[in-house]
TIMINU-539227 format. One record per residue: residue number from 0; x negated, y, z of N, C-alpha, C in turn; residue in three letters. Coordinates in pm, whole numbers. Last residue first. Example, Ala and Ser with C-alpha at 12.3 -4.5 7.8 and 13.67 -1.06 7.14 Angstrom:
// TIMINU-539227
<rec><fise>1</fise><n_X>-1285</n_X><n_Y>-225</n_Y><n_Z>708</n_Z><ca_X>-1367</ca_X><ca_Y>-106</ca_Y><ca_Z>714</ca_Z><c_X>-1290</c_X><c_Y>3</c_Y><c_Z>787</c_Z><nunu>Ser</nunu></rec>
<rec><fise>0</fise><n_X>-1319</n_X><n_Y>-569</n_Y><n_Z>780</n_Z><ca_X>-1230</ca_X><ca_Y>-450</ca_Y><ca_Z>780</ca_Z><c_X>-1320</c_X><c_Y>-330</c_Y><c_Z>780</c_Z><nunu>Ala</nunu></rec>
This chain:
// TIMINU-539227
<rec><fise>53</fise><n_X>1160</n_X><n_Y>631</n_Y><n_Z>687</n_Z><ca_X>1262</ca_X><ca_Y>742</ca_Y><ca_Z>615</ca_Z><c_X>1408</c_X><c_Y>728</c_Y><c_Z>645</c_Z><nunu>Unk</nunu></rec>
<rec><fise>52</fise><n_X>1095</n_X><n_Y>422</n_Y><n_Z>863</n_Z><ca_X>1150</ca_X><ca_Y>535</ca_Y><ca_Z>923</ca_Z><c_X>1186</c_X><c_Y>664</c_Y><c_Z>836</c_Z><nunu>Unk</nunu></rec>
<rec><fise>51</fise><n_X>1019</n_X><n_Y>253</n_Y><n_Z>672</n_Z><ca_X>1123</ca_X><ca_Y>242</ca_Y><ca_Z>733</ca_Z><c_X>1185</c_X><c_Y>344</c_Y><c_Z>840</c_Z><nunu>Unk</nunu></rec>
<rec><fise>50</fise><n_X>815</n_X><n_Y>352</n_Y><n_Z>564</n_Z><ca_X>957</ca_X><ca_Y>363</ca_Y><ca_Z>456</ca_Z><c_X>1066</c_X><c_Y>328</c_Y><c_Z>553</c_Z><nunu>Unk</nunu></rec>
<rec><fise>49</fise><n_X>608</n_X><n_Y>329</n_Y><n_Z>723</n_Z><ca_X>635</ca_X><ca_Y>474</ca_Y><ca_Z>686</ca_Z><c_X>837</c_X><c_Y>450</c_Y><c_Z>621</c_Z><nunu>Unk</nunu></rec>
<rec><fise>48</fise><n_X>616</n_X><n_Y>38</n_Y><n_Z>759</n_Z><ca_X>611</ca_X><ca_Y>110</ca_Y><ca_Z>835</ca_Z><c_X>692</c_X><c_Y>243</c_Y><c_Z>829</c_Z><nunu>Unk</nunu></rec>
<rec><fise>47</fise><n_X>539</n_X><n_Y>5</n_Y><n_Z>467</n_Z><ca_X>623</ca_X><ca_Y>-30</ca_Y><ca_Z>509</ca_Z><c_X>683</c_X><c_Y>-2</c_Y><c_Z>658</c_Z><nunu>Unk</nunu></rec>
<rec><fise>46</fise><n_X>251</n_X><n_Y>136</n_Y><n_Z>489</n_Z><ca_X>359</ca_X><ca_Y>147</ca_Y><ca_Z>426</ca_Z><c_X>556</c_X><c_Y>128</c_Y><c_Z>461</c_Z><nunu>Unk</nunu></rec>
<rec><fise>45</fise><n_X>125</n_X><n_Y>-32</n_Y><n_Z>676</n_Z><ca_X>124</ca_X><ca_Y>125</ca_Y><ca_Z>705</ca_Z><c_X>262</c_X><c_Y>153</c_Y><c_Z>654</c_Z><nunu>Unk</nunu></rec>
<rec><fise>44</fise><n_X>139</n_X><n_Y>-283</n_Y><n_Z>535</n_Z><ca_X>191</ca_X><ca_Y>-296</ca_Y><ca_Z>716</ca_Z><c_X>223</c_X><c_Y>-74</c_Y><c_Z>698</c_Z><nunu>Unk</nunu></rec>
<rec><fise>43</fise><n_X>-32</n_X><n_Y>-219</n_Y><n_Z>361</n_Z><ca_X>115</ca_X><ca_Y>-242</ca_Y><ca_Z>311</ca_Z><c_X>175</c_X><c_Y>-217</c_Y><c_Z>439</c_Z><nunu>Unk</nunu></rec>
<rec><fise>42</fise><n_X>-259</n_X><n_Y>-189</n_Y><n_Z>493</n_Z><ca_X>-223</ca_X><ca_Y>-23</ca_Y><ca_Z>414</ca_Z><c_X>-93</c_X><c_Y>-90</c_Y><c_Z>402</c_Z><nunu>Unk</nunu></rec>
<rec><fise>41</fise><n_X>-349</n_X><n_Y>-432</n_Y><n_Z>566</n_Z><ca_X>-308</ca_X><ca_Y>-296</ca_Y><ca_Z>656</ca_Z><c_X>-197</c_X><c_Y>-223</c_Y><c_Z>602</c_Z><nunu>Unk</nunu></rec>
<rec><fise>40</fise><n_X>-380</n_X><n_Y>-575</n_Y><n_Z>330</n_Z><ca_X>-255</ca_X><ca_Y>-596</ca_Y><ca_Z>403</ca_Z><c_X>-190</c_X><c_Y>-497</c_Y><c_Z>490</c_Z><nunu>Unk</nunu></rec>
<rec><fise>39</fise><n_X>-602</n_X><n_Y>-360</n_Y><n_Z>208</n_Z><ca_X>-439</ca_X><ca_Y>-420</ca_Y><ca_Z>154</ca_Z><c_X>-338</c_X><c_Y>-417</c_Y><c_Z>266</c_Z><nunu>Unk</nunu></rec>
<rec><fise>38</fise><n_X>-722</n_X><n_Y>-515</n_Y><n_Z>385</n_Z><ca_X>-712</ca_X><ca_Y>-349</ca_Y><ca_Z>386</ca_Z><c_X>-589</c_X><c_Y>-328</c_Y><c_Z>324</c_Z><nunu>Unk</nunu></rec>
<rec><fise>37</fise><n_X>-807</n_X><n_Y>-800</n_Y><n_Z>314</n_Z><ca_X>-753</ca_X><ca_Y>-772</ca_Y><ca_Z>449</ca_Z><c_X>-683</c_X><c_Y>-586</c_Y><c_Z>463</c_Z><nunu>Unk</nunu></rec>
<rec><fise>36</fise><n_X>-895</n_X><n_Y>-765</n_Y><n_Z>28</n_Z><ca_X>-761</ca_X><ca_Y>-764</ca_Y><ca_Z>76</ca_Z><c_X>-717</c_X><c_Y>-777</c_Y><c_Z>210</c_Z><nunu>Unk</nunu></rec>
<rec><fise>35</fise><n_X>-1086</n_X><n_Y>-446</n_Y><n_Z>13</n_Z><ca_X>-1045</ca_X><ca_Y>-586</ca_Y><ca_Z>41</ca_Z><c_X>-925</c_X><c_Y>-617</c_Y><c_Z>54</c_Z><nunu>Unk</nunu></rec>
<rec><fise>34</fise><n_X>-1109</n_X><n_Y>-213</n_Y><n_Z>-260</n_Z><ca_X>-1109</ca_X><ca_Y>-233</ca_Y><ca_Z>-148</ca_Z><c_X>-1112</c_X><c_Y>-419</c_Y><c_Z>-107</c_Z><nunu>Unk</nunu></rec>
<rec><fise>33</fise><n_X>-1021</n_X><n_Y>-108</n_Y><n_Z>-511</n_Z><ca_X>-1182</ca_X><ca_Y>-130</ca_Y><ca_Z>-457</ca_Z><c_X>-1203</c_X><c_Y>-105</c_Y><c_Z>-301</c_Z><nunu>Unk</nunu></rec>
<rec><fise>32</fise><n_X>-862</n_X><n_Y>-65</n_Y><n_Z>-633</n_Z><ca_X>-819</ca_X><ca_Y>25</ca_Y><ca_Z>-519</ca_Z><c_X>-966</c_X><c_Y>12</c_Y><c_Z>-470</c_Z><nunu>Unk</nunu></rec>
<rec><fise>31</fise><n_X>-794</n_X><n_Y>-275</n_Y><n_Z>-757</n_Z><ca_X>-774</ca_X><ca_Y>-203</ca_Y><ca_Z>-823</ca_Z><c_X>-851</c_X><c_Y>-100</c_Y><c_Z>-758</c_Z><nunu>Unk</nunu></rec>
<rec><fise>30</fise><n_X>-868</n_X><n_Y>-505</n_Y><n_Z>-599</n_Z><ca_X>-989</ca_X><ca_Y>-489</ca_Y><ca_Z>-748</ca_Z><c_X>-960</c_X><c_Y>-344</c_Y><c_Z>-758</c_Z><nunu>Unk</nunu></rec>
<rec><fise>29</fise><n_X>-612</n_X><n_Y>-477</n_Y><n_Z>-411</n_Z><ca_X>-779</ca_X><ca_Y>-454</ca_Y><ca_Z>-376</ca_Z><c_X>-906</c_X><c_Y>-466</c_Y><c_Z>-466</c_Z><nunu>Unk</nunu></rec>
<rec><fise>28</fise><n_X>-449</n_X><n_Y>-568</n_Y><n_Z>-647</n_Z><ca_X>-475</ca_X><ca_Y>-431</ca_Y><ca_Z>-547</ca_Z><c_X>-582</c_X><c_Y>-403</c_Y><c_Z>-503</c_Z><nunu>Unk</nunu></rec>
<rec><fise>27</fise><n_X>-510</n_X><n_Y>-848</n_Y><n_Z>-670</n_Z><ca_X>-568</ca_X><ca_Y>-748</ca_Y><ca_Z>-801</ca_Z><c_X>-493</c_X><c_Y>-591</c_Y><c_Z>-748</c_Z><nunu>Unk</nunu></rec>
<rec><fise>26</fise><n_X>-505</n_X><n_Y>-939</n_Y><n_Z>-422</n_Z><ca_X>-640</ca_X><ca_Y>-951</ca_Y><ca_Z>-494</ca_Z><c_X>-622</c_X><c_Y>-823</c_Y><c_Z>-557</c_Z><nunu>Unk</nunu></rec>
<rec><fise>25</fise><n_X>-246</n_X><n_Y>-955</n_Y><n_Z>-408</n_Z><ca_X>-308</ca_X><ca_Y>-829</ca_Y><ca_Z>-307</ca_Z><c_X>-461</c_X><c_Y>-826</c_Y><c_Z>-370</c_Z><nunu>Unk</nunu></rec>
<rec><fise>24</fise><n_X>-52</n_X><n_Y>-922</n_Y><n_Z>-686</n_Z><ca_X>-108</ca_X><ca_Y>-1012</ca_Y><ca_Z>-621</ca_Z><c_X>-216</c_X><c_Y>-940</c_Y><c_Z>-504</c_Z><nunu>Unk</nunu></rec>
<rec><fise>23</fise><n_X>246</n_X><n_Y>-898</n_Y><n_Z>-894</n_Z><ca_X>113</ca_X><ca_Y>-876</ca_Y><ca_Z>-883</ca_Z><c_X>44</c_X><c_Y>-905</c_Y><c_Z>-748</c_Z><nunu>Unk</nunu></rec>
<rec><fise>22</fise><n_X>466</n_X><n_Y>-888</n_Y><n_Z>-1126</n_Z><ca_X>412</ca_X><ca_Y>-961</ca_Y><ca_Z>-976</ca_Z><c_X>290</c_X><c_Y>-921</c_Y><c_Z>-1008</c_Z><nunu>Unk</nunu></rec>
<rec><fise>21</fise><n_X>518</n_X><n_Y>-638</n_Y><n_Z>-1313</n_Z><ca_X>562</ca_X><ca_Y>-781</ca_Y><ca_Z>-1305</ca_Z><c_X>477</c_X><c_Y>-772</c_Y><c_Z>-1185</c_Z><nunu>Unk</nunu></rec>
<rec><fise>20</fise><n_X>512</n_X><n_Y>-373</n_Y><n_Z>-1363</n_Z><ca_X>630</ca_X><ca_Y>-440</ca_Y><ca_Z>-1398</ca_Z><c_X>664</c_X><c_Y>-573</c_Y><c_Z>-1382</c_Z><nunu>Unk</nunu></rec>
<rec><fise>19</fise><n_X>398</n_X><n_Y>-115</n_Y><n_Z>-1154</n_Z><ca_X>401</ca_X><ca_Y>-224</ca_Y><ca_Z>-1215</ca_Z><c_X>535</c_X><c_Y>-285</c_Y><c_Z>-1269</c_Z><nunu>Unk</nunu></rec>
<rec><fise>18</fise><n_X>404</n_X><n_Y>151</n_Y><n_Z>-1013</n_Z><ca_X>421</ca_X><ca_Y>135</ca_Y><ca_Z>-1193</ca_Z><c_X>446</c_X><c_Y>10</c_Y><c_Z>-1229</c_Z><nunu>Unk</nunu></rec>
<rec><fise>17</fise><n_X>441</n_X><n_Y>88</n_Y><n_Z>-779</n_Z><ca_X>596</ca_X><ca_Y>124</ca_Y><ca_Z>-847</ca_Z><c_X>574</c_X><c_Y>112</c_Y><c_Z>-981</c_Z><nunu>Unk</nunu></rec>
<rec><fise>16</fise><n_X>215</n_X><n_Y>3</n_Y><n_Z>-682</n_Z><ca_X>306</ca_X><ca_Y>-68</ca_Y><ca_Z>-727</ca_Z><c_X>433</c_X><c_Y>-11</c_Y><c_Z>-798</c_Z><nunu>Unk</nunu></rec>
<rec><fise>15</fise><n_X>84</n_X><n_Y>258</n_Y><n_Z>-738</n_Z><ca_X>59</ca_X><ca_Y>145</ca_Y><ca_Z>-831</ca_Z><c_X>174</c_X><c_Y>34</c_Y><c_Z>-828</c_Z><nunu>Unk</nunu></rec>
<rec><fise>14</fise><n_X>211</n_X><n_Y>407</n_Y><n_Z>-540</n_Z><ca_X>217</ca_X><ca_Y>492</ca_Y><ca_Z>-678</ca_Z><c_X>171</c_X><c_Y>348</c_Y><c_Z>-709</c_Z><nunu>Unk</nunu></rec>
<rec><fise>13</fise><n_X>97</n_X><n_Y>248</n_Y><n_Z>-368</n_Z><ca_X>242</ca_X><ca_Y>240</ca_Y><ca_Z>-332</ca_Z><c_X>267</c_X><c_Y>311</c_Y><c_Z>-453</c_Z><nunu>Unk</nunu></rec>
<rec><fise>12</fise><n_X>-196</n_X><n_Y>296</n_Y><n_Z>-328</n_Z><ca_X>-112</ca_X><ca_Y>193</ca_Y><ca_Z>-357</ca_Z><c_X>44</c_X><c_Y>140</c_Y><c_Z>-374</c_Z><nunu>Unk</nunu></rec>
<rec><fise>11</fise><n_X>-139</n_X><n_Y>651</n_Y><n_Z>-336</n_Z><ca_X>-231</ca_X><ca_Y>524</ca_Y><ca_Z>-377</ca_Z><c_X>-187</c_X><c_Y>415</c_Y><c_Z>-432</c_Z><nunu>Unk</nunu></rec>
<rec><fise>10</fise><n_X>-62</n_X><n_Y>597</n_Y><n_Z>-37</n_Z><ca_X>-20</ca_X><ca_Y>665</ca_Y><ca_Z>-165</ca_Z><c_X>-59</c_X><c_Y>590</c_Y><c_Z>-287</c_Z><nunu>Unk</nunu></rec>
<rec><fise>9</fise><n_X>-270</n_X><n_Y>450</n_Y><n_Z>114</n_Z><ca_X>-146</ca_X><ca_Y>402</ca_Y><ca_Z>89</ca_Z><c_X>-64</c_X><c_Y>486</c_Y><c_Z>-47</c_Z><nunu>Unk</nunu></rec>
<rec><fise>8</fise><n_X>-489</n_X><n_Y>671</n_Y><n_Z>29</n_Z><ca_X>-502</ca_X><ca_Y>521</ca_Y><ca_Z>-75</ca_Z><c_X>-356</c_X><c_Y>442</c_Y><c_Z>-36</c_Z><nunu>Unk</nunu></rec>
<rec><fise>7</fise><n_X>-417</n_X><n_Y>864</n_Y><n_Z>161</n_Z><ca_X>-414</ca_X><ca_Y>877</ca_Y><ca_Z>25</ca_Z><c_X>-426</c_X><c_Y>760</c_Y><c_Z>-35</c_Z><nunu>Unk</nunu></rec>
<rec><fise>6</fise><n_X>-143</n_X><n_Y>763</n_Y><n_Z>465</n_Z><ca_X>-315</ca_X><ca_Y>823</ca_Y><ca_Z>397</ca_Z><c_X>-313</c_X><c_Y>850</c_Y><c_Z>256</c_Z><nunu>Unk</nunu></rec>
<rec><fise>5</fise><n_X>115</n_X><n_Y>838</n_Y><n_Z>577</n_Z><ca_X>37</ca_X><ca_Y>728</ca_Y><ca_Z>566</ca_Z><c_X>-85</c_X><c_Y>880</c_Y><c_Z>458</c_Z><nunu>Unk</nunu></rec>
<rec><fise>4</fise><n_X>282</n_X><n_Y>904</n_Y><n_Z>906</n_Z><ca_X>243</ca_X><ca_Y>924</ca_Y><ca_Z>811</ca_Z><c_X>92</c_X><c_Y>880</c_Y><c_Z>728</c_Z><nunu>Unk</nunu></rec>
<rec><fise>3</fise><n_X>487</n_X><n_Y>897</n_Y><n_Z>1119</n_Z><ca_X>404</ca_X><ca_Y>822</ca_Y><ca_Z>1081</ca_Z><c_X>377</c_X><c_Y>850</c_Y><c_Z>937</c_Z><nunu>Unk</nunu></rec>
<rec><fise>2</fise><n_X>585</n_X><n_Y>1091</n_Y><n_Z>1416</n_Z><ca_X>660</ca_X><ca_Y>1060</ca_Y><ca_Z>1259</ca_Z><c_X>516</c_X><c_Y>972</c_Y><c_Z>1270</c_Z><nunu>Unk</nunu></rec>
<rec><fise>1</fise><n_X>699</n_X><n_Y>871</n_Y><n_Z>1750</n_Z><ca_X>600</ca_X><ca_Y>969</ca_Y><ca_Z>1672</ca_Z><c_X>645</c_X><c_Y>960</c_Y><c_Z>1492</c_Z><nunu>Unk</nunu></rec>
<rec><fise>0</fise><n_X>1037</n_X><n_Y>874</n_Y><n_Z>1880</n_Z><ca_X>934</ca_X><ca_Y>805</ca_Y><ca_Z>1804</ca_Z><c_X>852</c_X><c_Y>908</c_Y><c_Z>1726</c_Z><nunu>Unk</nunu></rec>
């Protein structure tokens, strides 16, 4: 299996969620990140992706 390695805004978003402390919502990612939330969903799919082959 190829490695998979994610971009700067999955970074990015994956440094924001860890700060958070309560629920938070793909809207107020994509306000944060000034993106959409269809991009969101990608970048999480990327993510989650990446963590599972650590």
């Amino acid at each position: 299996m190829a490695l998979l390695y994610i971009n700067a805004r999955c970074k990015q978003i994956l440094n924001f969620l860890l700060t958070q402390t309560k629920y938070i919502t793909t809207e107020q990612i994509g306000a944060e990140m000034k993106v959409s939330k269809r991009t969101v969903y990608y970048d999480i799919c990327k993510i989650n992706l990446w963590l599972e082959q650590s």
